[in-house]
Structure formats: structure tokens, C-alpha cells
C-alpha atoms as one frame of an Amber mdcrd trajectory, in Angstrom:
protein
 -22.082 -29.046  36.978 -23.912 -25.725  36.052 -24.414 -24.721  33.054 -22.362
 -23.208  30.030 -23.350 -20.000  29.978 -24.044 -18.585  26.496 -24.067 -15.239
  24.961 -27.749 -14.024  24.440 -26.895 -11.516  21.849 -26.048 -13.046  18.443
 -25.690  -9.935  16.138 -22.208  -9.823  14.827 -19.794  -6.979  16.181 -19.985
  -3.871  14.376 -17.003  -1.209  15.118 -18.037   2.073  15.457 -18.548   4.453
  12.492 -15.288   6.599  13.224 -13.174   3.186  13.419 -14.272   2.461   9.467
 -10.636   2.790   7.811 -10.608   5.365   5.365  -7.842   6.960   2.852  -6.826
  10.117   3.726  -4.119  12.716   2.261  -0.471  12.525   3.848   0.123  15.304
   5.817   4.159  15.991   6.201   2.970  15.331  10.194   2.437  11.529   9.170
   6.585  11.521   7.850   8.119  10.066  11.806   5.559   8.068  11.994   5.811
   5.774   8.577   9.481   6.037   8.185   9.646   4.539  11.780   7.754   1.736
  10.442  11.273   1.121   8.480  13.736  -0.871  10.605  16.065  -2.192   8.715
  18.647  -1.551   5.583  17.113  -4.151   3.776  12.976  -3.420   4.265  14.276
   0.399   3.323  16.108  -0.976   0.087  12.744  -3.425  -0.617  10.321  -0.301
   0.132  12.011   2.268  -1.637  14.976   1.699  -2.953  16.756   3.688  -0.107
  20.371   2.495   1.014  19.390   3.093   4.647  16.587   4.226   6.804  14.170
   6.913   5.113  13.998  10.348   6.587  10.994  12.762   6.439  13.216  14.372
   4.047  12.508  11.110   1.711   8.977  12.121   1.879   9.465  16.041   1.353
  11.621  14.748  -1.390   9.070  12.388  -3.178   6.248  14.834  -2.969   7.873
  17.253  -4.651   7.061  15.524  -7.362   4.041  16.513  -9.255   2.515  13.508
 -10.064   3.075  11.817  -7.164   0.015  11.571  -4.543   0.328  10.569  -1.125
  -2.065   8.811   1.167  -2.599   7.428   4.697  -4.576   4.330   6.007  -6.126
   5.855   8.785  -8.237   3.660  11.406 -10.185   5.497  14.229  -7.648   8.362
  13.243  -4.652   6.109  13.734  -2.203   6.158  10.543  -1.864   2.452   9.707
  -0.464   2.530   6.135   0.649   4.623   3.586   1.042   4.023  -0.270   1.397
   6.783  -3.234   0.164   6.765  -6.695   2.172   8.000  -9.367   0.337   9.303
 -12.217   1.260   9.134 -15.571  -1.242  10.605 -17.852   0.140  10.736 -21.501
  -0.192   6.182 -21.108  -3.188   6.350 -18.746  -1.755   4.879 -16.054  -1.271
   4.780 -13.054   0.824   3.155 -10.378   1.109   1.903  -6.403   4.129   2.441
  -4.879   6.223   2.913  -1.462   2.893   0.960   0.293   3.937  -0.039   3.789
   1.023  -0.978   6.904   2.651  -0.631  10.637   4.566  -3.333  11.532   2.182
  -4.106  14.544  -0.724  -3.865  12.513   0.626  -6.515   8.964  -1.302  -9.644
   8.897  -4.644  -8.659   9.549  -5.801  -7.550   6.239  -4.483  -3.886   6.241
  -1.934  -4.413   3.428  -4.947  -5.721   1.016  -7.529  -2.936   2.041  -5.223
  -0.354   1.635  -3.766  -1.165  -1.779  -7.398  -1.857  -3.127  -8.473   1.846
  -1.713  -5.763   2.932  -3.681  -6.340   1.321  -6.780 -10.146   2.379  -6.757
  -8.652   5.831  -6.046  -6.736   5.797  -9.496  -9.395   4.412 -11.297 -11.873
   7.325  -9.747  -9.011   9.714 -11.170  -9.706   8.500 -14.703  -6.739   6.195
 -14.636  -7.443   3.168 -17.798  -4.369   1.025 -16.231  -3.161   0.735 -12.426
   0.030  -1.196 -12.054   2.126  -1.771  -8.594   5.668  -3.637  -8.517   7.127
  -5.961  -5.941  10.270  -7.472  -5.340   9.574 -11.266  -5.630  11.075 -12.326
  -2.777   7.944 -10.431  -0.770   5.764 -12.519  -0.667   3.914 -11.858   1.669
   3.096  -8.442  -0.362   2.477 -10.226  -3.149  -0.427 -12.536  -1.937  -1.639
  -9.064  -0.465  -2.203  -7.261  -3.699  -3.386 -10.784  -5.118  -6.003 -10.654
  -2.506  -6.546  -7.319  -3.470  -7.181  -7.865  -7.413  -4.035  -7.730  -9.082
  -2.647 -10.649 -11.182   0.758 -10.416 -12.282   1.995  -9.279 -15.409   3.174
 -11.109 -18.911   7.200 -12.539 -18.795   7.171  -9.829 -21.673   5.593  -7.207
 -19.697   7.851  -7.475 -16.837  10.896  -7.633 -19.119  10.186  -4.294 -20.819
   9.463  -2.778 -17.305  12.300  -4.081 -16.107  14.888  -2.561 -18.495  16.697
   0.099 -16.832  15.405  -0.515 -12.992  17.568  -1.188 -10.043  16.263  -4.658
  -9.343  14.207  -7.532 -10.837  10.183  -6.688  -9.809   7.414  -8.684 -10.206
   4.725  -6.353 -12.021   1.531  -6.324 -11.192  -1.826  -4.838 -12.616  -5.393
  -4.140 -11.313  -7.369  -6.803 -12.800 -11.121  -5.174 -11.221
């Protein structure tokens, strides 16, 4: 029998340096592609509270806000991911929201780089607090940001943020 051959080179892969993800701004150009990530009534209600599939409207809508910042996982260029951080300066915080990865690209990590550039974003823009929420049911989100340094919040915490929202979340700070 001949032999097995073996690979002679042993260094690990390394991806080029343009395939490095990155966080870039959202550009309204990035709006068909995320909200087609959306497919269904029910990941549109758990994303964003929509009642049916978001438009780039949604998006024009949202960043009309002024202390809302968008952002875009890009890898090699490609938008993977998107997530916003909403600013609130008078408490020093700040928070994740509306993160979503491509469907074809969830479950290899994207979810938890993405919401730790994010975080490390708000903390670069002075933020003393970074919170995200989650509808408990997610869990696969929820192991994400845990992967990513959050811990959840106190029962108290949660039931003061709670007061007044649409649904029951699971709160979530940056613990880094």
C-alpha cells in the first residue's frame, strides 16, 4: 500500500489582509441587502419589533435618529452583519440593537465578533455602560453576546427596563 501522503507545510492558514472583518459605517446601499436577511413575520417582530418584513424605509427611518449609529460587518468587502448603537449620553450609556449576521453566514462566529466590535466601539466613544437586549427565547443570540462578554442583568434591572416595552427582554451588559 503506498504511503499516506502528508502535508509538508504546517503553518496554520492565514486569510488574506483584505478578508480581516472589519466595522464599517452603513451606507443606505447596505438597506436590500440586510432587510433581505429578514424572512419571516416573526424574526422581523424578534429583530425589531416590526409587524412584518423591514423596508429600507425602516432603515431611513431609524437613522434619522440622532443618536442612533449604524454599522456593517464587512468581510473581504462582503456585508455580513449589521448592528446599531444607540447613544444615550446624559446616563453614559450606550446600547446594541437591531444586530442581525446573514443567514448563510450565523453559526460561525460572526454574531459574537460583530457584537464585541460594537461594544469596543461604544466604549472608544466614551460610553461608561454598554447594554444590548434579547428576547429570551433567542438563544442562540444570547450565548452569542455571552461569548462576546456580556452577562445578563439583575431580576431588578431587567424589571425596571422592562416597564413600558413591548415584550419581556433579557438585558444584557458589557462585562469587559
Amino acid at each position: 500500500m503506498p504511503p499516506i501522503a502528508r502535508r509538508r507545510d504546517r503553518r496554520p492558514h492565514r486569510s488574506p489582509p483584505d478578508t480581516v472583518p472589519s466595522l464599517g459605517p452603513f451606507r443606505a446601499g447596505h438597506a436590500p441587502v440586510v432587510a433581505a436577511w429578514v424572512t419571516s413575520i416573526d424574526e422581523a417582530s424578534s429583530w425589531a419589533a416590526l409587524d412584518r418584513l423591514p423596508t429600507a424605509g425602516d432603515f431611513e427611518r431609524w437613522h434619522a435618529e440622532p443618536d442612533v449609529v449604524a454599522f456593517v460587518w464587512l468581510e473581504a468587502e462582503r456585508v455580513v452583519g449589521y448592528g446599531e448603537i444607540w447613544q444615550d449620553r446624559d446616563l453614559d450609556e450606550a446600547e446594541l440593537a437591531r444586530l442581525v449576521v446573514a443567514p448563510d453566514d450565523r453559526g460561525r462566529g460572526v454574531g459574537r465578533s460583530l457584537t464585541r466590535a460594537l461594544a469596543d466601539e461604544a466604549r472608544r466613544s466614551g460610553f461608561g455602560a454598554v447594554w444590548l437586549r434579547v428576547r429570551g427565547a433567542n438563544s442562540r443570540a444570547r450565548r452569542a453576546y455571552e461569548a462576546a462578554g456580556f452577562g445578563r442583568a439583575t431580576p431588578e434591572q431587567e424589571a425596571e427596563f422592562n416597564a413600558g416595552q413591548p415584550h419581556v427582554y433579557v438585558w444584557m451588559r458589557d462585562l469587559t
